[in-house]
Residue frames as a rotation matrix with the C-alpha (Angstrom) as fourth column:
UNK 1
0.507 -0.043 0.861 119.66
0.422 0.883 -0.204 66.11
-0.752 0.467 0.466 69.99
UNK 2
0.300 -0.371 -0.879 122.05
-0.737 -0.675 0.033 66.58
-0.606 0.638 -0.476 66.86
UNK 3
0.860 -0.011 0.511 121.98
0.460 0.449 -0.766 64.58
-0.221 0.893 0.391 63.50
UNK 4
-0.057 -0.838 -0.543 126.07
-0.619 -0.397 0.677 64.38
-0.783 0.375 -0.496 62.25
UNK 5
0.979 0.190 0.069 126.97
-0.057 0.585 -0.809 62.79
-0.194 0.789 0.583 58.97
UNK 6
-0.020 -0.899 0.437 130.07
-0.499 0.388 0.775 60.77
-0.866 -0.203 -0.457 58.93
UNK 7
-0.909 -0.094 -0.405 130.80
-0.415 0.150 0.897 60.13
-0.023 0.984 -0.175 54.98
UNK 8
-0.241 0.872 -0.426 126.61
-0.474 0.277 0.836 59.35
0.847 0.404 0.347 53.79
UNK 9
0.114 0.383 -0.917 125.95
0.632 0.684 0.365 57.87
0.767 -0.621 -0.164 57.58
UNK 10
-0.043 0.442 0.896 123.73
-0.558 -0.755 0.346 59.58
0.829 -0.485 0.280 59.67
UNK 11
-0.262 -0.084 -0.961 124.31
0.739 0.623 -0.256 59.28
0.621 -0.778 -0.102 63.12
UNK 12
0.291 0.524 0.801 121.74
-0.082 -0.820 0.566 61.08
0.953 -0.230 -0.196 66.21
UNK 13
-0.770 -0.635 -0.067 123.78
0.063 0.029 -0.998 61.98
0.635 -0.772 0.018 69.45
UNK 14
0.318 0.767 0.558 121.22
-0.188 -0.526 0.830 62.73
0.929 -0.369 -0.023 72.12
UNK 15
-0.468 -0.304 0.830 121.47
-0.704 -0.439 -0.558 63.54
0.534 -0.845 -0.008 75.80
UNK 16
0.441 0.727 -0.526 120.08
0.035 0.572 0.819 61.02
0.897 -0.380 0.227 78.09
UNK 17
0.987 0.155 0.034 120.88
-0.004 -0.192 0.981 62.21
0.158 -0.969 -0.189 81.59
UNK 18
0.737 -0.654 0.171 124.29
-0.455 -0.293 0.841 63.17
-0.499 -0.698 -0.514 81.18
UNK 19
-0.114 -0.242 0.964 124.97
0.320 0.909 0.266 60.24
-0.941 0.338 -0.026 78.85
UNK 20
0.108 0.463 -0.880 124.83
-0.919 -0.291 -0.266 60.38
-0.379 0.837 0.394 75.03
UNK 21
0.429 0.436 0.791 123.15
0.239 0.790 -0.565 57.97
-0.871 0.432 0.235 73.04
UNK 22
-0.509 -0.473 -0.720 124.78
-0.680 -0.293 0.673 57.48
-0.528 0.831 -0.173 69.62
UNK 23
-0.012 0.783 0.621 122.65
-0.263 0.597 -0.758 56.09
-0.965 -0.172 0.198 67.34
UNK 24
-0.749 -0.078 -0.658 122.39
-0.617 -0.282 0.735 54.85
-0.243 0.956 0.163 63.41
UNK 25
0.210 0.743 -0.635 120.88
-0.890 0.415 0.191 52.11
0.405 0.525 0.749 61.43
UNK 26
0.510 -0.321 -0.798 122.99
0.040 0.936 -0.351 49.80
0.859 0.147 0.490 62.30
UNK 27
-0.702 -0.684 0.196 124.78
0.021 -0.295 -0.955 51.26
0.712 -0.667 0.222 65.81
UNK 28
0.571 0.801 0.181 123.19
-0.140 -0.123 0.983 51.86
0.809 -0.587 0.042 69.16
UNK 29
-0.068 -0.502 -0.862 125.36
0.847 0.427 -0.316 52.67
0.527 -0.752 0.396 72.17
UNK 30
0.973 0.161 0.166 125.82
0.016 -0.761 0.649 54.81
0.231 -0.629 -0.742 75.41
UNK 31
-0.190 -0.981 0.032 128.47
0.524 -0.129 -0.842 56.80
0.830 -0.143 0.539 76.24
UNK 32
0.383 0.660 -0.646 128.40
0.792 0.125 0.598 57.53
0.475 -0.741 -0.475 79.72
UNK 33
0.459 -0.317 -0.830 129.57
0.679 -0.478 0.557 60.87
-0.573 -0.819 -0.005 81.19
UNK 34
-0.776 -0.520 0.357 129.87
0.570 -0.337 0.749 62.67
-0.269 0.785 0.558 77.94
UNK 35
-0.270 0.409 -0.872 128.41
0.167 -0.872 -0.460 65.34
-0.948 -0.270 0.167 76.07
UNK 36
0.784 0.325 0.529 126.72
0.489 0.204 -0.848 65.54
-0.384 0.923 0.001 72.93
UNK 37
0.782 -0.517 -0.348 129.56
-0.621 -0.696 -0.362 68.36
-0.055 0.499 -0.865 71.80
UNK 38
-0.205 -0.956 0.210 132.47
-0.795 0.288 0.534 66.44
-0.571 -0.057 -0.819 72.95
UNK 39
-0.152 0.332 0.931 131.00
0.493 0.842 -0.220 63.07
-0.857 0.426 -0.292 71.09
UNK 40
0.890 0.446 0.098 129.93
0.254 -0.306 -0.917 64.72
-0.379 0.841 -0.386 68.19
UNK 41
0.697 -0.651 -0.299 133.75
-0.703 -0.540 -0.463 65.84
0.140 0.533 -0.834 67.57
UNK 42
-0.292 -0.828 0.479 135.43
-0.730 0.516 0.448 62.75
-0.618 -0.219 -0.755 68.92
UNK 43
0.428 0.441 0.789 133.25
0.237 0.788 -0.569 60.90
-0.872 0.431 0.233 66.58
UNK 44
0.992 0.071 -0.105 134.59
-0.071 -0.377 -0.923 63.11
-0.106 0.923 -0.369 63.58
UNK 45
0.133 -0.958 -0.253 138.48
-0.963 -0.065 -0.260 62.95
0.233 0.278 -0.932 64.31
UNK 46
-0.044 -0.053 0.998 138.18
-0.681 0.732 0.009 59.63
-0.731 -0.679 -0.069 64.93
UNK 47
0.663 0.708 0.244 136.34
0.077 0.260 -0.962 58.61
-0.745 0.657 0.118 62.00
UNK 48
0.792 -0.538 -0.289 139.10
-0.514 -0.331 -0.792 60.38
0.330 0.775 -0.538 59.75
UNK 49
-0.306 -0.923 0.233 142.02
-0.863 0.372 0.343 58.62
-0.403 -0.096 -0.910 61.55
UNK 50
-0.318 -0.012 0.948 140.56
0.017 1.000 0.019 55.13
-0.948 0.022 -0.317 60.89
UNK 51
0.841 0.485 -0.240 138.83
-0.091 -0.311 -0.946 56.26
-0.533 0.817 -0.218 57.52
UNK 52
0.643 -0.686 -0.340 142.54
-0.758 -0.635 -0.150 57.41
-0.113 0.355 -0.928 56.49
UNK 53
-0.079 -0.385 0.920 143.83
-0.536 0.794 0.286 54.38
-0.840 -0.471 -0.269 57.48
UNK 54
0.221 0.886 0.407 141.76
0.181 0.373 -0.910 52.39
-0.958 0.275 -0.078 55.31
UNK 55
0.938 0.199 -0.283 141.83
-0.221 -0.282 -0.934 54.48
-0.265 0.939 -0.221 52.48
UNK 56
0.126 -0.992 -0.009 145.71
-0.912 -0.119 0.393 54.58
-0.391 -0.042 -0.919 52.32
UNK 57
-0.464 -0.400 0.790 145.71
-0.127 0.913 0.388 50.71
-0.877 0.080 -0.474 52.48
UNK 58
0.291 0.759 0.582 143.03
0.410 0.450 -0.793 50.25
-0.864 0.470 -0.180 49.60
UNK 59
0.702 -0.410 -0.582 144.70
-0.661 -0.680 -0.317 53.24
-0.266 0.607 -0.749 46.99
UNK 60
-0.071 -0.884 -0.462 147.60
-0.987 -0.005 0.162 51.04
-0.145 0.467 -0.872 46.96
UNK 61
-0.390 0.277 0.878 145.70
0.047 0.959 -0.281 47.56
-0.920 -0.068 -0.387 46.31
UNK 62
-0.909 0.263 -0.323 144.37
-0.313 0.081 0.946 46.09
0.275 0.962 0.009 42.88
UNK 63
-0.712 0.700 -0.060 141.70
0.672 0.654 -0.347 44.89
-0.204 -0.287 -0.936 44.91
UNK 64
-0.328 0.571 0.752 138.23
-0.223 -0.821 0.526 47.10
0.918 0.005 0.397 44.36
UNK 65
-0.524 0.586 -0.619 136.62
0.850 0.406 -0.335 48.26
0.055 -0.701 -0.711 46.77
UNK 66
0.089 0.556 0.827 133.39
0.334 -0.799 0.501 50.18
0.939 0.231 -0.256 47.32
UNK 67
-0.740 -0.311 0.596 134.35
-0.299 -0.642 -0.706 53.60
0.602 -0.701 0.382 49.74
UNK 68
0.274 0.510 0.816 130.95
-0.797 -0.355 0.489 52.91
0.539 -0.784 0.309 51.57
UNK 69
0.615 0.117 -0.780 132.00
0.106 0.968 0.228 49.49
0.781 -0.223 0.583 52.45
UNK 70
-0.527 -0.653 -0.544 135.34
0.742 -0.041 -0.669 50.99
0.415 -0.756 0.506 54.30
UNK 71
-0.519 0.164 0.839 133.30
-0.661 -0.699 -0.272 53.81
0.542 -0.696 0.471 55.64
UNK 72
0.621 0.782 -0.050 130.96
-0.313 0.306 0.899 51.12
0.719 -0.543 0.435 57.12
UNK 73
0.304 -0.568 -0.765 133.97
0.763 0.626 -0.162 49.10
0.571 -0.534 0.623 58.69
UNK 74
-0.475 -0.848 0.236 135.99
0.431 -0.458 -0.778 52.38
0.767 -0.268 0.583 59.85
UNK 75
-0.153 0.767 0.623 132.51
-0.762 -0.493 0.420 53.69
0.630 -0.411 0.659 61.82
UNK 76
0.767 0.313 -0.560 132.08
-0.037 0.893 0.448 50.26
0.641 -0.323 0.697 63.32
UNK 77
-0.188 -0.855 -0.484 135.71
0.809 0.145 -0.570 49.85
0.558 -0.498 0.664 64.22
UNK 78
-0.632 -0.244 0.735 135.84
-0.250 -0.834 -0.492 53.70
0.733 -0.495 0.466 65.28
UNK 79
0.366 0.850 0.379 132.57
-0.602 -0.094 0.793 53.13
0.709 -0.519 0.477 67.66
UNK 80
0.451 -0.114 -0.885 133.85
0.455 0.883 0.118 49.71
0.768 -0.456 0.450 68.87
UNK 81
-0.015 -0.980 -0.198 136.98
0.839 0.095 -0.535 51.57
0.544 -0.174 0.821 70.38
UNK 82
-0.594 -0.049 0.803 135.53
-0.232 -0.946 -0.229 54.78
0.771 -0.322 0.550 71.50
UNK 83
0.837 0.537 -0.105 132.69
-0.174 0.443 0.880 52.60
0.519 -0.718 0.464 73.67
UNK 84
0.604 -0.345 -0.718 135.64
0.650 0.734 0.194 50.88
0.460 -0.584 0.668 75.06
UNK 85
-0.661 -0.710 0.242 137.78
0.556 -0.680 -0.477 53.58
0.504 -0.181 0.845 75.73
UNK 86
-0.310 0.520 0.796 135.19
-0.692 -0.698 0.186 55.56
0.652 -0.493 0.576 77.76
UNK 87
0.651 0.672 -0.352 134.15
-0.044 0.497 0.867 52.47
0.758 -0.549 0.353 79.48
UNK 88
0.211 -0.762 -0.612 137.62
0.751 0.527 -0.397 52.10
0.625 -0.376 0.684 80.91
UNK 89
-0.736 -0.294 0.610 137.70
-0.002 -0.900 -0.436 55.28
0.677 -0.322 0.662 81.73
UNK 90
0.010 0.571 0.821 134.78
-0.782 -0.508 0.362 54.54
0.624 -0.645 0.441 84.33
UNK 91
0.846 0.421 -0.327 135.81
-0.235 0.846 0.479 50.88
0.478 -0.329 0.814 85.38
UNK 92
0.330 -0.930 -0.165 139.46
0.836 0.369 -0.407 51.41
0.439 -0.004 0.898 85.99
UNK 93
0.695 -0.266 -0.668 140.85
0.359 -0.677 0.643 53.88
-0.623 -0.687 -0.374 88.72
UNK 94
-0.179 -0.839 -0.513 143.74
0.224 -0.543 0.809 54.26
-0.958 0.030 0.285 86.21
UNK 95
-0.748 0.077 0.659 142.12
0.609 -0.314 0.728 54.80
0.263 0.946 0.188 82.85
UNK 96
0.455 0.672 -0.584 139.71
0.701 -0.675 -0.231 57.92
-0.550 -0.304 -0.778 84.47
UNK 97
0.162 -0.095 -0.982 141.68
-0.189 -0.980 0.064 60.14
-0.969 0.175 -0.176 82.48
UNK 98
-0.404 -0.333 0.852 142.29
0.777 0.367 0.512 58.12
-0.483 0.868 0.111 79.10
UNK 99
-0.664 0.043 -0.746 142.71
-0.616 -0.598 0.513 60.00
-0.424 0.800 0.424 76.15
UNK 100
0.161 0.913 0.375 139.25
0.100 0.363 -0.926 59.03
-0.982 0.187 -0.033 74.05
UNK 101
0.194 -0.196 -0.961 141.27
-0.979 0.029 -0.203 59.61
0.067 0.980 -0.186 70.43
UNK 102
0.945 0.189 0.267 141.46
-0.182 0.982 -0.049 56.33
-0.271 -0.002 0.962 68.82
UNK 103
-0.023 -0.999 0.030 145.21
-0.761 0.037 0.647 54.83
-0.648 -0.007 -0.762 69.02
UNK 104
0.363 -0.314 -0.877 146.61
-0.917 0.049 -0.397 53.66
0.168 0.948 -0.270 66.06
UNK 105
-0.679 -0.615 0.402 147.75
-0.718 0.671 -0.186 50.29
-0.155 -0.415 -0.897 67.84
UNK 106
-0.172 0.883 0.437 144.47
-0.320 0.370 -0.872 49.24
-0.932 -0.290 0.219 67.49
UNK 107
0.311 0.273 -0.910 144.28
-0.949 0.033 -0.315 48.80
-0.056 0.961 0.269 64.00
UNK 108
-0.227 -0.320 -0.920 146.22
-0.497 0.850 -0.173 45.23
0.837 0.418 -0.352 64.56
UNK 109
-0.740 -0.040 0.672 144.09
-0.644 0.329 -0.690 44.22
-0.193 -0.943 -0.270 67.47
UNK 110
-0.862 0.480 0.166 142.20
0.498 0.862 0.095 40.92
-0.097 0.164 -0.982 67.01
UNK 111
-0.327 0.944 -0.051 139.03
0.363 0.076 -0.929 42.76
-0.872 -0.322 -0.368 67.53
UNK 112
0.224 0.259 -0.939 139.10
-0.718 -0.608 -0.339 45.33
-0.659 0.750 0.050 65.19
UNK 113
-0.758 -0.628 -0.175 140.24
-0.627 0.628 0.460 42.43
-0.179 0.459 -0.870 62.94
UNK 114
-0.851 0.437 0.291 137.20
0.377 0.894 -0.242 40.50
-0.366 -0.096 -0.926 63.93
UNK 115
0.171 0.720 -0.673 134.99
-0.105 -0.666 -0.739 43.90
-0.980 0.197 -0.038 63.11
UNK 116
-0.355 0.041 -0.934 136.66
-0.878 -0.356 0.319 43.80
-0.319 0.934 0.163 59.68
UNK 117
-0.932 0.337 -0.134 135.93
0.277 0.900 0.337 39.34
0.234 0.277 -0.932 59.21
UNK 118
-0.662 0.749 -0.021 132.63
0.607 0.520 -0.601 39.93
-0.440 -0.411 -0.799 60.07
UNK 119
0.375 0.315 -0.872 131.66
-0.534 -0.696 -0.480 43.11
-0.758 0.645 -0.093 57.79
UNK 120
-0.193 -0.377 -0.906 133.05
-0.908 -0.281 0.310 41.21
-0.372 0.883 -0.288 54.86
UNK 121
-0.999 0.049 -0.014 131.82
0.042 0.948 0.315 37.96
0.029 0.314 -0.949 55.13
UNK 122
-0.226 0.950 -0.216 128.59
0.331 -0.134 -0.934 39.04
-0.916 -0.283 -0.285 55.82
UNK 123
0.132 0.256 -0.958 128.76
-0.622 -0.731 -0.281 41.86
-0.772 0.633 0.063 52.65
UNK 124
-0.031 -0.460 -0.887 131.01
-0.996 0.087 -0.010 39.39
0.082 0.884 -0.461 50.52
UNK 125
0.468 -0.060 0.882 130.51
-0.399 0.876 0.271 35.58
-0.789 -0.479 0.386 51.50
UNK 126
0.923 -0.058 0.379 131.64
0.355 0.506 -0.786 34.65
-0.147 0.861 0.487 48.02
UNK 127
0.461 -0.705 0.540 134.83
-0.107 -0.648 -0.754 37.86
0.881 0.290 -0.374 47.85
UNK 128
0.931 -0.192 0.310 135.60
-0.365 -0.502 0.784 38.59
0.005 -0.843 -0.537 51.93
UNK 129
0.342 -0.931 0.126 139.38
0.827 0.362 0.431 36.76
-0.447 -0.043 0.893 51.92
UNK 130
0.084 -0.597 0.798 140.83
0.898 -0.302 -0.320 38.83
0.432 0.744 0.511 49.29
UNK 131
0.552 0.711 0.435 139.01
0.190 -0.615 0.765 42.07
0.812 -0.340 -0.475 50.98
UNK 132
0.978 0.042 -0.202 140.22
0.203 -0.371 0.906 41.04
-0.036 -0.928 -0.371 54.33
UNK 133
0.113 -0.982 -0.149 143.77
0.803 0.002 0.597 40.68
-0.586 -0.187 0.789 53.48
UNK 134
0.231 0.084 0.969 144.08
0.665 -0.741 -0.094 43.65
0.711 0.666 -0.227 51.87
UNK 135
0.452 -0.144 0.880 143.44
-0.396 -0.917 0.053 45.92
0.799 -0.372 -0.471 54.62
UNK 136
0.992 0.122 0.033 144.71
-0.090 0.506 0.858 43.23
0.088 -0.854 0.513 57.08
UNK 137
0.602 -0.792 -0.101 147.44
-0.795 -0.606 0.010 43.46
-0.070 0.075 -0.995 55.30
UNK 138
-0.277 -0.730 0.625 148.63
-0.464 0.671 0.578 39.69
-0.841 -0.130 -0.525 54.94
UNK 139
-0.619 0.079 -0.782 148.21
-0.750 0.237 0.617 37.29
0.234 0.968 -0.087 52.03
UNK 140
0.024 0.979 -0.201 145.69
-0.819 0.135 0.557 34.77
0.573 0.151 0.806 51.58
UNK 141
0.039 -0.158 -0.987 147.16
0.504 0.856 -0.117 31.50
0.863 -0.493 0.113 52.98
UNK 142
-0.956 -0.281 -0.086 148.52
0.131 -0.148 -0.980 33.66
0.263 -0.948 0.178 56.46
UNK 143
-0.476 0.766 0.432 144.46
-0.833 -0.550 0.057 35.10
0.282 -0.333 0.900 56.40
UNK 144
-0.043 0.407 -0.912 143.38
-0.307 0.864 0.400 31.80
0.951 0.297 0.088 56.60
UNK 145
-0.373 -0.237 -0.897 145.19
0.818 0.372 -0.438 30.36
0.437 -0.898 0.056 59.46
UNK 146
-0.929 -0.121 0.349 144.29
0.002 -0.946 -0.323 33.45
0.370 -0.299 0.880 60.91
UNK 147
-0.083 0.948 0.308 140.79
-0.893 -0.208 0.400 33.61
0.443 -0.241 0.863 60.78
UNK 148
0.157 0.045 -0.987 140.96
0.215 0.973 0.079 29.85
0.964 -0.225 0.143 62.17
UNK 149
-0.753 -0.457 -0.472 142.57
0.551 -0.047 -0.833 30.64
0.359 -0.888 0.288 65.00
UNK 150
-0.889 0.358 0.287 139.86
-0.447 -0.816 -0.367 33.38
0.103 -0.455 0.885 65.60
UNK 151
0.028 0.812 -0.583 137.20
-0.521 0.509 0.684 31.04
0.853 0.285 0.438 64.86
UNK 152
-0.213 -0.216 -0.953 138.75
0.650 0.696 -0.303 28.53
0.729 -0.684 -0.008 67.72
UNK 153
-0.920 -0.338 -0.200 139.31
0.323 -0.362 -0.875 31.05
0.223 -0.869 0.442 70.10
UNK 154
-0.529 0.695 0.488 135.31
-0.838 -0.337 -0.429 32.02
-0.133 -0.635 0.761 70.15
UNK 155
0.624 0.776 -0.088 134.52
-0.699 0.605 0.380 28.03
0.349 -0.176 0.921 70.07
UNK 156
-0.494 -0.867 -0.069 136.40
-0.683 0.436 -0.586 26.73
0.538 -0.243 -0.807 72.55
């Protein structure tokens, strides 16, 4: 077992038959066919690309935000993307060798998009617009329609 800290968020890798469990407060996943060593460092350069991300976009906003709020989102996102990315890599004859760094395309995929609506309305019900478009990166009227559309598309 091994206890990392990823900006004030403690997160225990453990072994579980080949597998590593990644755990926090708020996480819980397997990563199948992996090592605690190799996880424990794809969790850190991972973390800093999407972290970096983040920060970049927020430095040059009047909006405030508190750092743990984007470390919560950038850990979430990062996790979301490393699960998937290792899963593919055992469901798909041609992703067995994906690379398991997180790709920078992702940052403007719907999910990660839905990871950030759903950390900020939860934290902010009263602030989360302003927030999301910020790091989303669009203005308030385009976030709108936006999030609509996402709204439809999981109640069709």
């Amino acid at each position: 077992m091994r206890e990392i800290k990823i900006a004030d968020i403690i997160l225990n890798l453990s072994d579980e038959g080949g597998n590593v469990r990644v755990k926090s407060e708020k996480e819980n996943m397997i990563l199948s066919n992996q090592d605690i060593s190799t996880v424990s460092d794809l969790i850190k350069n991972n973390f800093n690309v999407v972290e970096d991300h983040y920060r970049s976009i927020i430095n040059k906003s009047e909006e405030k935000f508190d750092l743990d709020d984007v470390n919560q989102v950038s850990l979430t996102i990062m996790l979301y993307y490393l699960y998937m990315y290792n899963s593919w890599r055992s469901m798909y004859k041609k992703q067995e060798n994906r690379s398991l760094a997180f790709n920078k395309k992702d940052f403007n995929h719907p999910s990660t998009h839905d990871i950030v609506f759903s950390y900020f309305r939860t934290k902010y019900p009263n602030g989360w617009e302003e927030k999301c478009a910020v790091l989303l990166d669009m203005d308030i009227s385009k976030l709108r329609d936006y999030y609509r559309t996402r709204e439809q598309f999981y109640n069709k």
